[in-house]
N, C-alpha and C positions, 0 to 999 in steps of 0.2 A: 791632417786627417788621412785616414786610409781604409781605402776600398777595397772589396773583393769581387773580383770575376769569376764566373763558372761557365761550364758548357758539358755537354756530355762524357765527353774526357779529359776534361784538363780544367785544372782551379790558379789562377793568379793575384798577387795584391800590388796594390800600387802604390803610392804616396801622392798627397799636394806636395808637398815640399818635395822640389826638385822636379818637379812631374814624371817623379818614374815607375817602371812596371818593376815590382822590387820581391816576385815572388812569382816561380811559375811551377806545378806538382804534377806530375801525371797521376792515373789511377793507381800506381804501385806506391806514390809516394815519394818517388823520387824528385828530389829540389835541385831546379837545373840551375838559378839564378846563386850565384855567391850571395852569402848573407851576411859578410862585412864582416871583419876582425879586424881591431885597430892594433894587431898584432902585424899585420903586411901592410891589410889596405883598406878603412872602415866604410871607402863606396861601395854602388852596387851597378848601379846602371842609369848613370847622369845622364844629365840633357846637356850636349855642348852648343852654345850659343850664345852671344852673336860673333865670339872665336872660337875657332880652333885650334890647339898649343898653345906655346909661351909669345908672346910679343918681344922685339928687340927693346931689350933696358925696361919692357912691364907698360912701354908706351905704345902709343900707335897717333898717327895723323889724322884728323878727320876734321875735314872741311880747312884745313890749315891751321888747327888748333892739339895740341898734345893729348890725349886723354888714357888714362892708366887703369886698366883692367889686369885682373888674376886668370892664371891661366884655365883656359876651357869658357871663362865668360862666367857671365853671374848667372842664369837661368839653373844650374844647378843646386845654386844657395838660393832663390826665390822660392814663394809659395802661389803656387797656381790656383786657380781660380776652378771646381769643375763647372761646364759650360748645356755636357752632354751624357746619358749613361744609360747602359742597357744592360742585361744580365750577363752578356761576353764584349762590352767593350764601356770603354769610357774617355772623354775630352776633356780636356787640361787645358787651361789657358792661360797666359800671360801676357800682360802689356804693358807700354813703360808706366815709371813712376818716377816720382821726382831722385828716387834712390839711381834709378837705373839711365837716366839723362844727364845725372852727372857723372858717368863713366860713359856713357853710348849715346848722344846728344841726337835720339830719332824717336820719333813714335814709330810703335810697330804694334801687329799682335802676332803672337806665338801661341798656336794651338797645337798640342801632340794629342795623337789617336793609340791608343791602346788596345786591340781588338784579337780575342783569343779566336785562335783556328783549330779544325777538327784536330789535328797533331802539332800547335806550335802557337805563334804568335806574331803581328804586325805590329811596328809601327810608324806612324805620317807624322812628320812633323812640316806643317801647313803655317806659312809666313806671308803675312798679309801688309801692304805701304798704308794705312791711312793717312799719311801726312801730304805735304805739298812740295816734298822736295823728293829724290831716288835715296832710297833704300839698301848700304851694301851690308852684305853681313853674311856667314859662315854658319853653320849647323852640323851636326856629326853627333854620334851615339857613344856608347863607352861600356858595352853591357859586357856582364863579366859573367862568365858561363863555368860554372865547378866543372874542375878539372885536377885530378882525377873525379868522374862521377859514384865510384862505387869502390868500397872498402876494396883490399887489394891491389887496385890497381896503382900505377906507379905514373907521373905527369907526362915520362918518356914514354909510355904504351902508346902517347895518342901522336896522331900527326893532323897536318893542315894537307887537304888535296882541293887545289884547283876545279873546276872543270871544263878546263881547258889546258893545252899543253902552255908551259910559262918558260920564258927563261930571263928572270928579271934580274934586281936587283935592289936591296932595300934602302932605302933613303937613310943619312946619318947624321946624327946628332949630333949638338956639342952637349957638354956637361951642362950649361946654363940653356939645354931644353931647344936648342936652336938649328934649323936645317943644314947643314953644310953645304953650302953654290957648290953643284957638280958632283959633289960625293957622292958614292954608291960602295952598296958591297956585294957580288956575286951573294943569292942565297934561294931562289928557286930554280930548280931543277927539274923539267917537267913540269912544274905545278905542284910539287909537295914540299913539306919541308916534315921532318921527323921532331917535334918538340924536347928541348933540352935547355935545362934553367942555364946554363952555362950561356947558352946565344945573350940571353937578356942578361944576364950579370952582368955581359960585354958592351951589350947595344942598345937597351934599353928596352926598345920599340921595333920590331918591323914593320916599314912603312912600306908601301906601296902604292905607284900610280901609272895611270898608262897601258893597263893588262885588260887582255880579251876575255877575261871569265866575268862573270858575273853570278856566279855562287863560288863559295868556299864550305868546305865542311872541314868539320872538328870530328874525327872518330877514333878510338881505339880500333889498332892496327888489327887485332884478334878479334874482335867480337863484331867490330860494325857498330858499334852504340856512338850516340854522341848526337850530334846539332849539325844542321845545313842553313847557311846565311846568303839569303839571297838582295847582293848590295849593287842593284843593277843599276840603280838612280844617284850613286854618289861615283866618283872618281876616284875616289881613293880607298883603301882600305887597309889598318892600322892593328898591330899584334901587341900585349900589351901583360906583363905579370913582376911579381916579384919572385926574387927566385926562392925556392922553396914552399909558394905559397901555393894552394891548390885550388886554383882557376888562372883561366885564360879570358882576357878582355877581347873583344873581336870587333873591330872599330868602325863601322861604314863612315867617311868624313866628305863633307863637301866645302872645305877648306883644311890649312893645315900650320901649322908650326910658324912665325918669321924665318927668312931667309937670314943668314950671317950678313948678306951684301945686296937686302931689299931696302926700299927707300924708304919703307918706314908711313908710308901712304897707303890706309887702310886699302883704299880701290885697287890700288898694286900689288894686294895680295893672291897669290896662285888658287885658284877656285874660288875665287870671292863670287858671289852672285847679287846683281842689281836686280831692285824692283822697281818700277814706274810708279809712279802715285797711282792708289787704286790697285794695284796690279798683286796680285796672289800667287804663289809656288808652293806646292806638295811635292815634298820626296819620301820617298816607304821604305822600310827595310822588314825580312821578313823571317823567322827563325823557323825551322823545323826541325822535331824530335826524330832521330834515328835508332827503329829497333826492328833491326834484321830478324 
């Protein structure tokens, strides 16, 4: 099913399947969300959960037992449940099923909040342990923002700036989607990087973890336009296109990819987060529209 949100400036629609916000217009009309081509890329803006990336060999350990999930995790291919909904926001939920215990062997529930703002959008993705044992699991966004937004413009007009000064470096892949131990590639400067398909025909992803900003914006260099992501509550944050295609994925993750030389033991994975029976965690991420 799919829902529409409104508010005095801004209309968005979502989906059950997938629990996502799959549509956001200002008053001009302008459609900031990619609306899927199975020409690049037929998502939009998935729910990653209970991984984040590819696992080593598609497996992972859990409780001393093998279990083989697709990359990003099933909540994307699930159908949520609504819980909650108002005229600018709506709750989505998910809990296990006999489908999702035989890949992730936990009760849980997964509730995402979808809530339009005066100029943008939030959303919570709230994980709750109902069971009797701890809970580990990964969560992360994958919203795919048009880019270029406006006839003319060209995907190199736009760049990435920090807000804060950075000098990082981005995390590297293997071909089979896996972190490289230690690898890095010099690729912020400042805090900016200028957008060019050539980086990702190279590298795939720019990954990042470890940096003192907690917003990033997407604008054309000229004009000011574009999107500010505010990804205070996840540790990472992940760049993401095909080249040629006209958007940009902008990743908040609170886990991330296997390591080439991790143990393969879900708990071992870098930003895993445990829950205690009972025990509840909310992380937000928050979009704002930029017009100078």
């Amino acid at each position: 099913m799919e829902y529409t949100l409104s508010n005095a400036s801004l209309t968005a629609s979502l989906r059950t399947l997938g629990g996502e916000l799959v549509s956001l217009q200002d008053p001009a009309g302008t459609q900031y969300i990619w609306q899927g081509d199975p020409a690049f890329w037929s998502g939009q803006n998935p729910v990653l959960f209970p991984i984040v990336g590819s696992l080593k060999d598609g497996r992972v350990d859990l409780n001393g037992q093998a279990f083989e999930m697709d990359r990003h995790g099933f909540a994307r291919r699930s159908e949520f449940t609504p819980v909650d909904q108002g005229p600018d926001f709506a709750v989505l939920e998910l809990r296990e099923s006999p489908e999702t215990l035989a890949r992730f062997p936990f009760p849980f529930v997964l509730q995402v909040r979808h809530r339009l703002l005066e100029s943008g959008f939030s959303t919570a993705f709230a994980v709750e342990n109902p069971g009797p044992d701890p809970l580990p699991f990964c969560v992360g966004a994958h919203t795919a923002i048009r880019c270029p937004l406006f006839e003319g413009e060209r995907f190199e007009d736009y760049e990435l700036v920090f807000d804060q000064p950075e000098d990082a470096g981005t995390l590297l892949l293997t071909p089979q989607g896996l972190l490289q131990d230690g690898e890095t590639e010099p690729m912020l400067r400042g805090g900016r990087v200028t957008l060019d398909y050539e980086v990702f025909r190279r590298l795939d992803t720019l990954i990042f973890q470890g940096l003192r900003s907690t917003h990033v914006t997407l604008r054309h260099k000229e004009t000011g336009q574009g999107v500010s992501l505010d990804f205070g509550d996840f540790p990472m944050i992940a760049f993401w296109t095909k080249p040629g295609a006209p958007f940009l994925c902008m990743e908040p993750w609170h886990g991330c990819a296997a390591y080439t030389g991790e143990s393969g033991r879900f708990q071992d994975k870098p930003h895993v987060l445990t829950l205690a029976p009972g025990e509840r965690r909310e992380l937000t991420y928050t979009f704002t529209l930029l017009n100078p």
